[in-house]
N, CA, C and O atoms as a CHARMM CRD file, in Angstrom:
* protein
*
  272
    1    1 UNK  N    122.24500  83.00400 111.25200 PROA 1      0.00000
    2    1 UNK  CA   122.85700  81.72700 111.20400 PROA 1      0.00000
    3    1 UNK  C    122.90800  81.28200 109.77300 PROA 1      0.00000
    4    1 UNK  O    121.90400  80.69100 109.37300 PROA 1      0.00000
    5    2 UNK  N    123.73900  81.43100 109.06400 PROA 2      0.00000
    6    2 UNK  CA   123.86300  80.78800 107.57800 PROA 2      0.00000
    7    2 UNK  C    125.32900  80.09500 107.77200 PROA 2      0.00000
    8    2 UNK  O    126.19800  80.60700 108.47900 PROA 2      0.00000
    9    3 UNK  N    125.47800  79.03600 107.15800 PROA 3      0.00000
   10    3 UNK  CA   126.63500  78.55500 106.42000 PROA 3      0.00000
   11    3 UNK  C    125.98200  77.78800 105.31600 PROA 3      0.00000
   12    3 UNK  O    124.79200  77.47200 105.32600 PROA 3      0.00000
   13    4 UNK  N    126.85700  77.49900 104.33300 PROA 4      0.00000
   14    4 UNK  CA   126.62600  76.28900 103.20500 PROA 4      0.00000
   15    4 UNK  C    128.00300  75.52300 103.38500 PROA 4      0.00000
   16    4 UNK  O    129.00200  75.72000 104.07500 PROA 4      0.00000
   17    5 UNK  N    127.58500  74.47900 102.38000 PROA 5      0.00000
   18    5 UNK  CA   128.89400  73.21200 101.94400 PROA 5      0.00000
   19    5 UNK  C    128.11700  72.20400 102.77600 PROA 5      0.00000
   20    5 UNK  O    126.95000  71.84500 102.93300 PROA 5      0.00000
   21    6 UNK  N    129.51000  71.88300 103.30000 PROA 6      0.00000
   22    6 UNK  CA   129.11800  70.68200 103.71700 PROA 6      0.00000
   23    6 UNK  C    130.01800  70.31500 104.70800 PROA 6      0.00000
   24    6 UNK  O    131.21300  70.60300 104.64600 PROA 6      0.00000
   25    7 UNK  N    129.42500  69.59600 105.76800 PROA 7      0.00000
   26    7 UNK  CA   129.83400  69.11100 107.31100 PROA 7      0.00000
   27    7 UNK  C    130.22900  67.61100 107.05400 PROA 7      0.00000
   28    7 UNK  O    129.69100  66.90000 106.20500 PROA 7      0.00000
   29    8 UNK  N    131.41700  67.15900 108.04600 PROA 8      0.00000
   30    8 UNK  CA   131.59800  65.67500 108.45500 PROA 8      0.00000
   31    8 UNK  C    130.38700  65.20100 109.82200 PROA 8      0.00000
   32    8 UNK  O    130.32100  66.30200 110.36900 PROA 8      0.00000
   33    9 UNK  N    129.83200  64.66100 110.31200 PROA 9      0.00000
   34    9 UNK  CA   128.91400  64.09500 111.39400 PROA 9      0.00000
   35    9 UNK  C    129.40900  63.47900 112.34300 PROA 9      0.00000
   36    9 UNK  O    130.56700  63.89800 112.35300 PROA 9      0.00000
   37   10 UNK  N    129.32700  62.88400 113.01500 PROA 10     0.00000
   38   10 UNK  CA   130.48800  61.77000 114.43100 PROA 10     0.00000
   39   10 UNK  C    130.60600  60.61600 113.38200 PROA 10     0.00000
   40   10 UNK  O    131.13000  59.59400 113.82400 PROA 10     0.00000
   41   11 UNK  N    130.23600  60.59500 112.14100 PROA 11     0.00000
   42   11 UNK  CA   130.60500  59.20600 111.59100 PROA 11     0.00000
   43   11 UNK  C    130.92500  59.17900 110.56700 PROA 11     0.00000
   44   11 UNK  O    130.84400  58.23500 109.78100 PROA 11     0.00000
   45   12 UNK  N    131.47900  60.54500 110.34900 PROA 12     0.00000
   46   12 UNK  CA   132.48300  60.89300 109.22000 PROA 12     0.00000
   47   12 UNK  C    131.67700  60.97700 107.80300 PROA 12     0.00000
   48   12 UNK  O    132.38300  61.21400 106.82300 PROA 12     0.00000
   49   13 UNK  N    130.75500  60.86700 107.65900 PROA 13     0.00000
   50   13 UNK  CA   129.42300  60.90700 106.67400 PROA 13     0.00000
   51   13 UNK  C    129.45900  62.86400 106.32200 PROA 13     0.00000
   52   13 UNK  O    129.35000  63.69100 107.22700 PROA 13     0.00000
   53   14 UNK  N    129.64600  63.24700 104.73800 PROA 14     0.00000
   54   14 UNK  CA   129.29800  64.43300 104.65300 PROA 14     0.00000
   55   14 UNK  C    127.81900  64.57300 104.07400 PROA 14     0.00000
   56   14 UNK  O    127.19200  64.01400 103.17500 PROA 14     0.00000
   57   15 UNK  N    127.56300  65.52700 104.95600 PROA 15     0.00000
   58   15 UNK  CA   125.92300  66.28300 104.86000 PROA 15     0.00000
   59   15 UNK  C    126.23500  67.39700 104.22100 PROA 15     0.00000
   60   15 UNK  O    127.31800  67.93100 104.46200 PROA 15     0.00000
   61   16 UNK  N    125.34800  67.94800 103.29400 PROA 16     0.00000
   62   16 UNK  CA   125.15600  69.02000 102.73200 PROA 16     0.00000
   63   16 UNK  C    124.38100  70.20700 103.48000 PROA 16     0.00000
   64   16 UNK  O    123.17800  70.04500 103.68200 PROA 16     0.00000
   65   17 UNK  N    125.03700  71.46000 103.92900 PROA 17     0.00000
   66   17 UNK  CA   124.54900  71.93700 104.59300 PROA 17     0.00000
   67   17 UNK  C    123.22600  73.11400 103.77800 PROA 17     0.00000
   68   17 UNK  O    123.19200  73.14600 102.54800 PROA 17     0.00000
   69   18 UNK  N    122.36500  73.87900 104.49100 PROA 18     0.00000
   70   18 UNK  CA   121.03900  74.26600 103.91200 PROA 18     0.00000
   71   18 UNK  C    120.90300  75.68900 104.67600 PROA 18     0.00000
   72   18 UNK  O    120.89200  75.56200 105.90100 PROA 18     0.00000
   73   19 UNK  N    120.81000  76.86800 104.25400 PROA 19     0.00000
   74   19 UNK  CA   120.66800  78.13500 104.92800 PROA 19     0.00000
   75   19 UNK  C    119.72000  78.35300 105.11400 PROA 19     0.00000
   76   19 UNK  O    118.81300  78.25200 104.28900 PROA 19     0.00000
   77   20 UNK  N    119.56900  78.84700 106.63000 PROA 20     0.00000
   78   20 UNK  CA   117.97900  79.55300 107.00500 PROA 20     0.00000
   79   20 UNK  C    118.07100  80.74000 107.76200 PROA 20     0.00000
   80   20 UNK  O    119.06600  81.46400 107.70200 PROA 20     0.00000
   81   21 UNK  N    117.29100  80.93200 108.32600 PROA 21     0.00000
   82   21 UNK  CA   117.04700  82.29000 109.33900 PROA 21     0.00000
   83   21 UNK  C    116.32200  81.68500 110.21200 PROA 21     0.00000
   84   21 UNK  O    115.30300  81.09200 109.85800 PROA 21     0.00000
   85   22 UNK  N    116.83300  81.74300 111.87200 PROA 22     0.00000
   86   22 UNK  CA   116.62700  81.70700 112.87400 PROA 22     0.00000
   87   22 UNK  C    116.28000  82.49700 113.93400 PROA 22     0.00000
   88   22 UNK  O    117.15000  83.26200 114.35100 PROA 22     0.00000
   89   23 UNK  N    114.79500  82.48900 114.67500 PROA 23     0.00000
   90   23 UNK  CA   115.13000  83.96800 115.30000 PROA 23     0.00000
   91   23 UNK  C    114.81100  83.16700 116.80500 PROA 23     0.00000
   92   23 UNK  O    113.84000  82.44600 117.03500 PROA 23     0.00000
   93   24 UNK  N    115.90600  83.51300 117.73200 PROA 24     0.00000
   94   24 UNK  CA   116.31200  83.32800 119.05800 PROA 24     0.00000
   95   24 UNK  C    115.86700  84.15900 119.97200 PROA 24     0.00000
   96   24 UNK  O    115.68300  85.32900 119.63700 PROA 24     0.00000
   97   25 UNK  N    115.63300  83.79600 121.14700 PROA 25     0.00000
   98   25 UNK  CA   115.85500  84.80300 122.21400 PROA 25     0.00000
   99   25 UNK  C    117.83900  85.14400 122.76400 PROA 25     0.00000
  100   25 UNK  O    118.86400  84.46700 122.68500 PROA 25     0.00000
  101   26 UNK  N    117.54500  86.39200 123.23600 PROA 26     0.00000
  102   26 UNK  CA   119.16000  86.88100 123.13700 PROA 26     0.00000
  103   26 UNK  C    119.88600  85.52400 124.28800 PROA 26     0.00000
  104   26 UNK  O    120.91600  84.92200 123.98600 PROA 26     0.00000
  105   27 UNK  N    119.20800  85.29300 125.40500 PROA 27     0.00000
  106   27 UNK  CA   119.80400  83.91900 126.69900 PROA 27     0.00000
  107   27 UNK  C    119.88000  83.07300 125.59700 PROA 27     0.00000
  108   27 UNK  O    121.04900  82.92800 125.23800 PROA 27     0.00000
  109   28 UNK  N    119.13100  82.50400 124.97400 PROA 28     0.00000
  110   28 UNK  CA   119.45400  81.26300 124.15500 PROA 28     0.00000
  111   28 UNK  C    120.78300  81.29400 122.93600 PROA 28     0.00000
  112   28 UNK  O    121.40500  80.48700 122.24500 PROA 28     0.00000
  113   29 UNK  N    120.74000  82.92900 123.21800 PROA 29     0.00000
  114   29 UNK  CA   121.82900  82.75400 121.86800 PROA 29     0.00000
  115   29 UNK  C    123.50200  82.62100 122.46000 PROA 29     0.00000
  116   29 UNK  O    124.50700  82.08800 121.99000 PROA 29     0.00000
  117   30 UNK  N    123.11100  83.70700 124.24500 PROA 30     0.00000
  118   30 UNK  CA   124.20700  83.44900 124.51500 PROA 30     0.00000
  119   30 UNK  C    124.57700  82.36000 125.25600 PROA 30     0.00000
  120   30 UNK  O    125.70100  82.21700 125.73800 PROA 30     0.00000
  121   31 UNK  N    123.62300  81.54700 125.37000 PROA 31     0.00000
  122   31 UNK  CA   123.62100  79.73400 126.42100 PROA 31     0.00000
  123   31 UNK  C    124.83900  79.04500 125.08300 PROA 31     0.00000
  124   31 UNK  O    125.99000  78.62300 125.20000 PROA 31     0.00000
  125   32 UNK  N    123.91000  79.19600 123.83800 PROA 32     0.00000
  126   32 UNK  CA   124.64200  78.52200 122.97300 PROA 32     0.00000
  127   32 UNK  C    126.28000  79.09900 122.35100 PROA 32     0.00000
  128   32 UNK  O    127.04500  78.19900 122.00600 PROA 32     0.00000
  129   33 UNK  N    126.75200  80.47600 122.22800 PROA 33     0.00000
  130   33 UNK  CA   127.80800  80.64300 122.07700 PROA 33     0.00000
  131   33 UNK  C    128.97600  80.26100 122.84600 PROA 33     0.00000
  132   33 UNK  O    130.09300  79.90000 122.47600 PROA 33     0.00000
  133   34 UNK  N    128.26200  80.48800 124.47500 PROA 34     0.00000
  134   34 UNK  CA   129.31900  80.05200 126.04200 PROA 34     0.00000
  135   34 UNK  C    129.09400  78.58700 125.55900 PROA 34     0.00000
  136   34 UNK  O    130.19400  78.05200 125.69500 PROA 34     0.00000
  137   35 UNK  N    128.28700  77.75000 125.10300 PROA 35     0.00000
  138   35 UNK  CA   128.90800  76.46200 124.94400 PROA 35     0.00000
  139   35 UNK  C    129.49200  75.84200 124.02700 PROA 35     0.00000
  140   35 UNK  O    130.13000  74.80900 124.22500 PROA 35     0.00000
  141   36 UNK  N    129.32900  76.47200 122.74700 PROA 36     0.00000
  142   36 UNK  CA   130.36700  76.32500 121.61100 PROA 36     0.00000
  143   36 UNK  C    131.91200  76.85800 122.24200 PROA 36     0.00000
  144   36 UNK  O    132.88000  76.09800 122.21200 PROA 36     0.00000
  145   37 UNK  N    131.98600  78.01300 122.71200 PROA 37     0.00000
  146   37 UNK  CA   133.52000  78.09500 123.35400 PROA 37     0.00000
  147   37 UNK  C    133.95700  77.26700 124.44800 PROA 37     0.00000
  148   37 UNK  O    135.14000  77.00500 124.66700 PROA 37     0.00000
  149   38 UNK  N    133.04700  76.88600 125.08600 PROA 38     0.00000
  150   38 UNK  CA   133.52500  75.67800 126.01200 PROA 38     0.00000
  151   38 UNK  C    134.14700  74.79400 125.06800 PROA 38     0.00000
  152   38 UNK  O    135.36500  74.62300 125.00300 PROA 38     0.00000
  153   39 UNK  N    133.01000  74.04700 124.09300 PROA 39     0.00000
  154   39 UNK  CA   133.59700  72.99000 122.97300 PROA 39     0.00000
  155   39 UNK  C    134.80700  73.14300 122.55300 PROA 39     0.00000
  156   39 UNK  O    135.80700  72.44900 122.73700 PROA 39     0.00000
  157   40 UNK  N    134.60500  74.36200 121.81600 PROA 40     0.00000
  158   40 UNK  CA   136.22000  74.90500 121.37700 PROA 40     0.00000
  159   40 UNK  C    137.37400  74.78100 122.04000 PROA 40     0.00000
  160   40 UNK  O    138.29100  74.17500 121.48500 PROA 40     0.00000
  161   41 UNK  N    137.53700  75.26400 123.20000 PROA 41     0.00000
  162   41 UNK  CA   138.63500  74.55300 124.00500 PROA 41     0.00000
  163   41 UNK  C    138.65900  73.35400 124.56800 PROA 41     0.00000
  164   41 UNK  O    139.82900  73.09800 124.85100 PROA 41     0.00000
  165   42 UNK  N    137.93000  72.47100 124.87800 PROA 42     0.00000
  166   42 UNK  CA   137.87700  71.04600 125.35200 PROA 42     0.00000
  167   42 UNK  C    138.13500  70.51700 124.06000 PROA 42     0.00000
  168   42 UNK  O    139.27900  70.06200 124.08700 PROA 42     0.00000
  169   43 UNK  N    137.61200  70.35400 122.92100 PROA 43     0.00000
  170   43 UNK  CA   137.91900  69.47500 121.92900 PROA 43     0.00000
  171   43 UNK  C    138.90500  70.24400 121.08100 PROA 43     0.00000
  172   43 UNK  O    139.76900  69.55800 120.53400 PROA 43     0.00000
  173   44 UNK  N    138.92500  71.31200 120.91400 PROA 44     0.00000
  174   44 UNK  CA   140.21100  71.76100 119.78200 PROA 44     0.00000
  175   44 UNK  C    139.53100  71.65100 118.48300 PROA 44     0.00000
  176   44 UNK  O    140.28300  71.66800 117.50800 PROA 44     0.00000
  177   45 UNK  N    138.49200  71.56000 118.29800 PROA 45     0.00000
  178   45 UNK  CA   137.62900  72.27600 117.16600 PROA 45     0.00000
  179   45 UNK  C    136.85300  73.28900 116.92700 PROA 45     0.00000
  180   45 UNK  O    136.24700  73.81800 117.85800 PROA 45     0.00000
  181   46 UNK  N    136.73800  73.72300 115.68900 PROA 46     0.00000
  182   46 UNK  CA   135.78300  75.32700 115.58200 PROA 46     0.00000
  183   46 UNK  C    134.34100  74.78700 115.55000 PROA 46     0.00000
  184   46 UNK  O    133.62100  74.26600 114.69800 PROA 46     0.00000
  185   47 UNK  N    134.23000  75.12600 116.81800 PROA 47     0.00000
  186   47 UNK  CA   132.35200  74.93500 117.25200 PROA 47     0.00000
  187   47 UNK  C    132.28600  76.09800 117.11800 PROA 47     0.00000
  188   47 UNK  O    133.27700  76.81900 117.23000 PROA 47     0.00000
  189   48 UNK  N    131.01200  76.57000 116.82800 PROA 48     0.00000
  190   48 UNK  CA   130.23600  77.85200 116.42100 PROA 48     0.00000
  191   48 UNK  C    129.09000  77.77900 117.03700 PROA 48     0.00000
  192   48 UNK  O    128.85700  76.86900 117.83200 PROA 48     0.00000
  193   49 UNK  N    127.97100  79.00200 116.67100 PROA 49     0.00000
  194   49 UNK  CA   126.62700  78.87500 116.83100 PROA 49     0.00000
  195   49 UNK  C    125.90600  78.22100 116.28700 PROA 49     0.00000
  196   49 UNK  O    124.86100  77.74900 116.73400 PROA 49     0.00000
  197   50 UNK  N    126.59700  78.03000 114.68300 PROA 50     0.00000
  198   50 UNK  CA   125.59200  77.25300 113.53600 PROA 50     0.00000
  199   50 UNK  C    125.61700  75.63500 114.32400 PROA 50     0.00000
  200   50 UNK  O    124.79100  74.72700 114.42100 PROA 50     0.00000
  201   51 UNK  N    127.02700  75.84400 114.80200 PROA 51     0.00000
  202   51 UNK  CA   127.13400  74.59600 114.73800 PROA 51     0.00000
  203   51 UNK  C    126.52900  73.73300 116.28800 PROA 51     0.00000
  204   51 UNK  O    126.39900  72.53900 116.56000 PROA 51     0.00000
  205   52 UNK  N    126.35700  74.55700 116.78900 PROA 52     0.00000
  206   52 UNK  CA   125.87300  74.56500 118.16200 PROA 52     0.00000
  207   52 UNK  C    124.51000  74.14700 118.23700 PROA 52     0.00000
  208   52 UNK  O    124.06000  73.40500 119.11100 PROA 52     0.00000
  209   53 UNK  N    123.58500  74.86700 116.87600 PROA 53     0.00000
  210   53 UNK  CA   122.13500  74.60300 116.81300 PROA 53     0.00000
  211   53 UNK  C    122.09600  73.44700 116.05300 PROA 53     0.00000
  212   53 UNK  O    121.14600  72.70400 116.30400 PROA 53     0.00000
  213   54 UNK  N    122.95400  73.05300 115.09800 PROA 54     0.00000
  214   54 UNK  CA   122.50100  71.64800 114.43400 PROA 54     0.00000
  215   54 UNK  C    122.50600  70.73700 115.63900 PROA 54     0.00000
  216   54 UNK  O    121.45200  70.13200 115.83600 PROA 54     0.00000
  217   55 UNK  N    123.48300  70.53500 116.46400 PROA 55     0.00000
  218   55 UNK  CA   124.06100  69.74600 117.68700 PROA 55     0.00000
  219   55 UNK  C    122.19200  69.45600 118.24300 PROA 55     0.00000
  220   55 UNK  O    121.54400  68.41000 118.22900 PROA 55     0.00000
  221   56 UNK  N    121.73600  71.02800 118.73900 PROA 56     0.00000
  222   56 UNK  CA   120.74900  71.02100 119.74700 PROA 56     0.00000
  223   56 UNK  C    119.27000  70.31500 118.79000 PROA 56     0.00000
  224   56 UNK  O    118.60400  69.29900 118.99000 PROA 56     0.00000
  225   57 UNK  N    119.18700  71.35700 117.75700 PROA 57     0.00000
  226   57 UNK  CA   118.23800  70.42900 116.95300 PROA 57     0.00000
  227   57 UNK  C    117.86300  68.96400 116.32200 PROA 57     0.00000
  228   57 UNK  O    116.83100  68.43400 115.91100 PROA 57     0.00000
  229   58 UNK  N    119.53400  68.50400 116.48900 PROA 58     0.00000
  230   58 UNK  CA   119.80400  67.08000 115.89100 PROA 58     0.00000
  231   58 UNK  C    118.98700  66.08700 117.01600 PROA 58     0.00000
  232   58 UNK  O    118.14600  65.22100 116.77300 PROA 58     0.00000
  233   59 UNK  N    119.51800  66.51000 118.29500 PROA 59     0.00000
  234   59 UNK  CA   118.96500  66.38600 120.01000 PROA 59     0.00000
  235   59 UNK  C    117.47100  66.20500 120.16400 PROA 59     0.00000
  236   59 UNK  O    117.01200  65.17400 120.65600 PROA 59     0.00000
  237   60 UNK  N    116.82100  67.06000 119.80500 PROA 60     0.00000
  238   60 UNK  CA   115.48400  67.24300 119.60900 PROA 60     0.00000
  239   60 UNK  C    114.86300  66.39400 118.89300 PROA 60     0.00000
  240   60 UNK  O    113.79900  65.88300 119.24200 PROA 60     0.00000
  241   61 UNK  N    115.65700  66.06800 117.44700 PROA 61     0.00000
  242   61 UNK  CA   114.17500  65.28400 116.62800 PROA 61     0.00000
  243   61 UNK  C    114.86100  64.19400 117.28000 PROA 61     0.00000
  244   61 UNK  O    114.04400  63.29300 117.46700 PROA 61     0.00000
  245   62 UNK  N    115.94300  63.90100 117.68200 PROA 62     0.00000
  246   62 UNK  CA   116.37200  62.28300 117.88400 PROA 62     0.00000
  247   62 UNK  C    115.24200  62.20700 119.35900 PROA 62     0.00000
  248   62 UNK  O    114.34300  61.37500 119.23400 PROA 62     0.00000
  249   63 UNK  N    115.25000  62.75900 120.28000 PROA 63     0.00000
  250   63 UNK  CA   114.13600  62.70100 121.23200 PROA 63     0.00000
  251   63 UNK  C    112.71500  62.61100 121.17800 PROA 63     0.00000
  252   63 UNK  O    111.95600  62.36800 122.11600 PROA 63     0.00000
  253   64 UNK  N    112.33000  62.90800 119.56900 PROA 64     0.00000
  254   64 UNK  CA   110.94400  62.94900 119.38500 PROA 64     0.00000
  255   64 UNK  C    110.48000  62.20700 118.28500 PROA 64     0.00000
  256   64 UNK  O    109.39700  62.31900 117.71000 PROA 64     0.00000
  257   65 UNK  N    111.87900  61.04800 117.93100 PROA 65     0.00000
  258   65 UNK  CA   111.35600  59.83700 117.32500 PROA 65     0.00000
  259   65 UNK  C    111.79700  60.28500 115.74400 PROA 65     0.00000
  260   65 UNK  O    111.24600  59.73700 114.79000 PROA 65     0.00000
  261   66 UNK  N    112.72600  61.21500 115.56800 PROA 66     0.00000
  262   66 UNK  CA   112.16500  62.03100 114.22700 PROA 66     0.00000
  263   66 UNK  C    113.63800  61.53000 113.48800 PROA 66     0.00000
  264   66 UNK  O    113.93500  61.71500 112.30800 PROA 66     0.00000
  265   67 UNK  N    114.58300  60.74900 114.67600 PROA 67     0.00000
  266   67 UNK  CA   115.90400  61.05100 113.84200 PROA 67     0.00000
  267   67 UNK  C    116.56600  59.71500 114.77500 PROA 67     0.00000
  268   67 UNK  O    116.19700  59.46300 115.92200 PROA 67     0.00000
  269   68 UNK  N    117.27700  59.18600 114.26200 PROA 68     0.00000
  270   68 UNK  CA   118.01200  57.82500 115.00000 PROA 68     0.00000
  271   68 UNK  C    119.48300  58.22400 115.40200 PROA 68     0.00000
  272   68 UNK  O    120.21600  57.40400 115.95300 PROA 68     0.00000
């Protein structure tokens, strides 16, 4: 999972994006690709994996107080 640059957010705000290494189980990787291509055709944007895990991680800290 790498990209750099930089992303728009739901509020049009650009973030600078940050490369890492992720290590998945193979179901989780393919839960998240079948739902980036869902995305992809319902909204008509390029959802990805990267982009799939910021989504899920963003999810997470906002659930654990970490992110508004």
């Amino acid at each position: 999972m790498s990209e750099c640059g930089h992303n728009h957010d739901s509020h049009g705000h650009e973030e600078e994006l940050k490369e890492v290494t992720v290590t998945l189980e193979e179901e989780q990787i393919e839960a998240l690709e079948e739902m980036a291509a869902e995305y992809r055709e319902k909204l008509g944007q390029a959802w990805d994996l990267s982009a799939m895990l910021r989504v899920a991680v963003g999810h997470f800290l906002t659930k654990m107080g970490k992110m508004t």
